[in-house]
C-alpha positions as CSV (number, residue, x, y, z in Angstrom):
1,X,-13.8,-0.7,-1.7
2,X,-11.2,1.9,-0.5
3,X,-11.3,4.7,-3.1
4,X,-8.1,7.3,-3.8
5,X,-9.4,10.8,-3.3
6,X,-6.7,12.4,-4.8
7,X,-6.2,16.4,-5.9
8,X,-5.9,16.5,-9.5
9,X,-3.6,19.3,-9.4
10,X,-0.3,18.0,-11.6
11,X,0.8,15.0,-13.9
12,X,3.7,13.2,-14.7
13,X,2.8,11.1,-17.8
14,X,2.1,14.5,-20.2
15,X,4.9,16.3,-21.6
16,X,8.4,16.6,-22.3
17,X,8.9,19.5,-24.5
18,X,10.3,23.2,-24.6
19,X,9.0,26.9,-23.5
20,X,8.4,29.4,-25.8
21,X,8.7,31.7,-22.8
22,X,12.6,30.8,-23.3
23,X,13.1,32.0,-26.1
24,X,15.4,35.0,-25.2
25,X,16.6,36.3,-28.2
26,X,13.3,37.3,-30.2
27,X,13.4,41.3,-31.4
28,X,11.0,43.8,-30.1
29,X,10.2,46.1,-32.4
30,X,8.4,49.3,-30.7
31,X,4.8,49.0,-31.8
32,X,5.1,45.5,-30.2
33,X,3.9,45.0,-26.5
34,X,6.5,43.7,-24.4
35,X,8.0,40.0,-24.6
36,X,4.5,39.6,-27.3
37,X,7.0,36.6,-28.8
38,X,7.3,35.1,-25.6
39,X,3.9,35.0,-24.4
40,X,2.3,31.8,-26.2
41,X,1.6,28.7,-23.3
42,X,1.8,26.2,-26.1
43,X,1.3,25.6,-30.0
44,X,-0.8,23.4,-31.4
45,X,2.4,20.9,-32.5
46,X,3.5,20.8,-28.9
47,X,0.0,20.3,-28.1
48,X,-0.2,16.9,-30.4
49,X,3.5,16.0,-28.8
50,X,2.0,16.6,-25.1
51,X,-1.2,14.2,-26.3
52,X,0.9,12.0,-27.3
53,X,3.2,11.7,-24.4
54,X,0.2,10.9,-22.2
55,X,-0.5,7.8,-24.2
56,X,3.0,6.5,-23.8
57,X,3.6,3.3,-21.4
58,X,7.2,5.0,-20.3
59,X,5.0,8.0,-19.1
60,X,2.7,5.8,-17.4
61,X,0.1,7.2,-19.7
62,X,-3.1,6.3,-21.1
63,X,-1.2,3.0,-22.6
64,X,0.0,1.9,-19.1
65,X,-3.7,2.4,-18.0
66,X,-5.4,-0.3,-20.0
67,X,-2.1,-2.5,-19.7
68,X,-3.1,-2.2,-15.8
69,X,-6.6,-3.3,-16.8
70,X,-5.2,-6.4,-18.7
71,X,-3.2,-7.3,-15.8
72,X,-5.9,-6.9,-13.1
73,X,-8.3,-8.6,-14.9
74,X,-5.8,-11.4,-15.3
75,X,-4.8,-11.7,-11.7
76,X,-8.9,-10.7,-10.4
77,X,-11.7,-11.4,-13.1
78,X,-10.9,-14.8,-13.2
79,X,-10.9,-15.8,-9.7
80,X,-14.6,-15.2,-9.8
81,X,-14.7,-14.0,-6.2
82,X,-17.8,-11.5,-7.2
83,X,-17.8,-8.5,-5.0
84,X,-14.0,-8.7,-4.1
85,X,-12.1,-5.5,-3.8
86,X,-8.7,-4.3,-2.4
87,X,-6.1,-2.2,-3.1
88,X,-1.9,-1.9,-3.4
89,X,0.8,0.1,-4.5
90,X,4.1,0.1,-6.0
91,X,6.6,2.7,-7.8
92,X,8.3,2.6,-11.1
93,X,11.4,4.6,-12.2
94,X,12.5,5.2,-15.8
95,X,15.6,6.9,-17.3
96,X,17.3,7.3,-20.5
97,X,19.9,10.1,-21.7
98,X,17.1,12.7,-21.6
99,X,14.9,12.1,-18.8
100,X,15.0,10.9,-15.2
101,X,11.6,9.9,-13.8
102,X,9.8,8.2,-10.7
103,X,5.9,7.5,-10.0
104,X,4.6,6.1,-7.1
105,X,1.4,4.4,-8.0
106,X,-1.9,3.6,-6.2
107,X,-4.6,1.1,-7.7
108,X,-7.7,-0.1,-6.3
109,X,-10.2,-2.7,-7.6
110,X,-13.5,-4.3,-7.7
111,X,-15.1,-6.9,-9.5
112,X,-18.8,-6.5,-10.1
113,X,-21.1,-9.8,-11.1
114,X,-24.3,-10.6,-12.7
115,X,-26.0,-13.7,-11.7
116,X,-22.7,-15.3,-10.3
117,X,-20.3,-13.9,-13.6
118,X,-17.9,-11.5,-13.6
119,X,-19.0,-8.4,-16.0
120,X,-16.9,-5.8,-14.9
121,X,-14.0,-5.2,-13.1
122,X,-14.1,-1.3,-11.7
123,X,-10.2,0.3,-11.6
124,X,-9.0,4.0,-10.1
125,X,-4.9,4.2,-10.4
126,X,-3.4,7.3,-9.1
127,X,-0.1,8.3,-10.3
128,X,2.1,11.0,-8.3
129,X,6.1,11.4,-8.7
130,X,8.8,13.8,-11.2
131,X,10.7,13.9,-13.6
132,X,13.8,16.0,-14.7
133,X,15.7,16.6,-18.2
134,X,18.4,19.6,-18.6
135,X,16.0,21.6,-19.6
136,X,12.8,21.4,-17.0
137,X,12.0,19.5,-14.2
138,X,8.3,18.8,-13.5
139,X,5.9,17.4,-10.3
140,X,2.6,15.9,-11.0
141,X,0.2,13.4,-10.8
142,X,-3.5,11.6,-12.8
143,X,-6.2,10.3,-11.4
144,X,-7.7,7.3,-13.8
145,X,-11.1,5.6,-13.3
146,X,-12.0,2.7,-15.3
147,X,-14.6,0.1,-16.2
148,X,-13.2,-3.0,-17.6
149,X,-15.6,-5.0,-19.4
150,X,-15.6,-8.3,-21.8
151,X,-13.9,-9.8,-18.6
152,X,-13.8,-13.6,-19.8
153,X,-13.1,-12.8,-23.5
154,X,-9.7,-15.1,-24.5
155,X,-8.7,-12.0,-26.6
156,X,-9.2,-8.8,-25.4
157,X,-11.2,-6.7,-23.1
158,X,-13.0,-3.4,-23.3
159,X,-12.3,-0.2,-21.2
160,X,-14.4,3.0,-20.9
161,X,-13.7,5.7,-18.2
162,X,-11.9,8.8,-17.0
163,X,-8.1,9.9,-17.1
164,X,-7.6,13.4,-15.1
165,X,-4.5,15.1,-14.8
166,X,-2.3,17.9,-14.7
167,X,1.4,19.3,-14.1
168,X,3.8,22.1,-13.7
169,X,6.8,22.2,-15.5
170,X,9.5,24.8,-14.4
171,X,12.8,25.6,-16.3
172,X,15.9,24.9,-14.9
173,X,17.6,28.2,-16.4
174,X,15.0,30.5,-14.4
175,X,12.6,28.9,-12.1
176,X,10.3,31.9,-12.8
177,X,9.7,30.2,-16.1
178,X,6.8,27.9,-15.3
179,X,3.7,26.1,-17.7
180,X,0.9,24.7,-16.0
181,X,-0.9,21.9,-17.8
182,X,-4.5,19.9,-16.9
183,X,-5.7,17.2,-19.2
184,X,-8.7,15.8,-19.4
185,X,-9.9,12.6,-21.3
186,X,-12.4,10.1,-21.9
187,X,-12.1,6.7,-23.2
188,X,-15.0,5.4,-25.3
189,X,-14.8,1.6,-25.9
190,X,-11.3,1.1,-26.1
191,X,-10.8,-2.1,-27.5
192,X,-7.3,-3.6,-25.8
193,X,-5.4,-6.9,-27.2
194,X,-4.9,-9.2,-24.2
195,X,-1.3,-10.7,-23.2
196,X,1.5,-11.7,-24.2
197,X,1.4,-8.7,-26.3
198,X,-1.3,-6.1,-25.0
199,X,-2.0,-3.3,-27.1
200,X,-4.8,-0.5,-27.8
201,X,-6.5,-2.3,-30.9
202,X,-9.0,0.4,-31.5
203,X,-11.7,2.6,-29.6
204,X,-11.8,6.4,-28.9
205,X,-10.8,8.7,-26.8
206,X,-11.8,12.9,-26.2
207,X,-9.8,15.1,-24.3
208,X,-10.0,18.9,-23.6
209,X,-6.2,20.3,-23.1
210,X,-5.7,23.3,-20.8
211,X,-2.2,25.2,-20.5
212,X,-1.2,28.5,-19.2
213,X,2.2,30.2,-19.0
214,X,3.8,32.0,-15.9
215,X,3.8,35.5,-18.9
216,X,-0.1,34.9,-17.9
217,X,-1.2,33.9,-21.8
218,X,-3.2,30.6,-21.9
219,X,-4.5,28.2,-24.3
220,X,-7.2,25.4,-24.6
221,X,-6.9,22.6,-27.2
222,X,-9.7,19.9,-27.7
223,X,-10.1,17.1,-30.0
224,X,-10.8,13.0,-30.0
225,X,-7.9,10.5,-30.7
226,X,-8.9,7.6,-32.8
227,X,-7.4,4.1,-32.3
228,X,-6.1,2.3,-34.9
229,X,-3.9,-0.4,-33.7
230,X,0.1,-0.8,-33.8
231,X,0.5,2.1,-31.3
232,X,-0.3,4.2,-33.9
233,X,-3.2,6.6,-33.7
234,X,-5.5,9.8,-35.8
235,X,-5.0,13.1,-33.6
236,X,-7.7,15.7,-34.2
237,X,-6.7,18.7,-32.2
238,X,-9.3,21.9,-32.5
239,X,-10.2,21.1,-36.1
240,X,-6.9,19.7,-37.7
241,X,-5.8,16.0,-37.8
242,X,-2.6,14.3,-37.6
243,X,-1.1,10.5,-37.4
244,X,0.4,10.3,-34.3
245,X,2.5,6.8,-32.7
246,X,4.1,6.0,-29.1
């Protein structure tokens, strides 16, 4: 099966949300270091908004992922040509009044058998492209590996696997104004509703959340996400939880 090596290095389907590092008019007294106001890479709330954002299907996020796995399985799983692979690509674009965006996309399968049956169909999908909004413009891209189990199931199927990713976000006011982002999760039994209407039912996911500002400060966030159906979802970031929805 041809397999996307691709550098994790940026990613689209994270974030839409503002620098602190703009913040311009914040006093000084001074006993205070320089810009000390300015320096934070990101708060814990924009933290939960930047989780959240990777789980949106607009964002081609964690949501489009296992949508991807209810389609392949669809169009693959039930040919039952065990040990079929191949691969294709295709962009999509998305705009409203805030945001302008484009990702070319890459996805590659193969269906795994036991004793003639399909058990698993194995999924990478690469995601590379931009987006702007009058604030920021950002480059990125993910790297998502999946297993896709429960193949023949009428209802739903189950995912587990990998999402990588990362981006740079730059403001449009001053280009030296710059967050870098990576994001790392793993998805635990996701449990996803099949068509017409696919949607995370339940399932798990953990991530560990790494940003750092072009004023050199940097912060890590960690936590799980717990499904519950309805695009609605528990957040725990470091310690503190939250109801989250896409």
């Amino acid at each position: 099966m041809k397999t996307f090596r691709i550098l994790i290095t940026l990613s689209l389907g994270l974030f839409l949300f503002t620098f602190n590092a703009c913040q311009q008019d914040q006093q000084i007294t001074p006993d205070e270091p320089e810009n000390q106001a300015q320096q934070e890479a990101m708060s814990e709330d924009e933290a939960a908004e930047a989780i959240t954002k990777s789980i949106a299907t607009e964002d081609e996020g964690m949501s489009a992922e296992t949508n991807e796995a209810i389609a392949s399985t669809d169009a693959y799983a039930k040919s039952l040509n065990c040990g079929d692979s191949g691969d294709t690509s295709f962009v999509h674009t998305y705009q409203n009044d805030y945001v302008t965006a484009t990702y070319n996309i890459q996805k590659s399968w193969e269906l795994i058998c036991e004793n003639g049956m399909p058990v698993t169909l194995h999924l990478e999908r690469a995601v590379e492209g931009q987006s702007e909004t009058p604030q920021a413009t950002t480059e990125g891209n993910s790297l998502t590996v999946m297993d896709v189990t429960h193949l023949l199931s009428p209802n739903f199927v189950i995912v587990n696997g990998t999402r990588n990713a990362a981006h740079t976000r730059t403001s449009v006011e001053n280009p030296d104004m710059w967050l870098n982002t990576t994001l790392s999760m793993n998805f635990i039994d996701i449990k996803v509703k099949r068509a017409p209407n696919p949607q995370i039912l339940a399932g798990e996911a953990t991530f560990i959340l790494d940003a750092v500002n072009s004023n050199g400060d940097s912060r890590t966030f960690e936590g799980n996400i717990i499904f519950l159906g309805d695009q609605t979802a528990v957040l725990t970031i470091n310690g503190h939880s939250r109801i989250i929805s896409w």
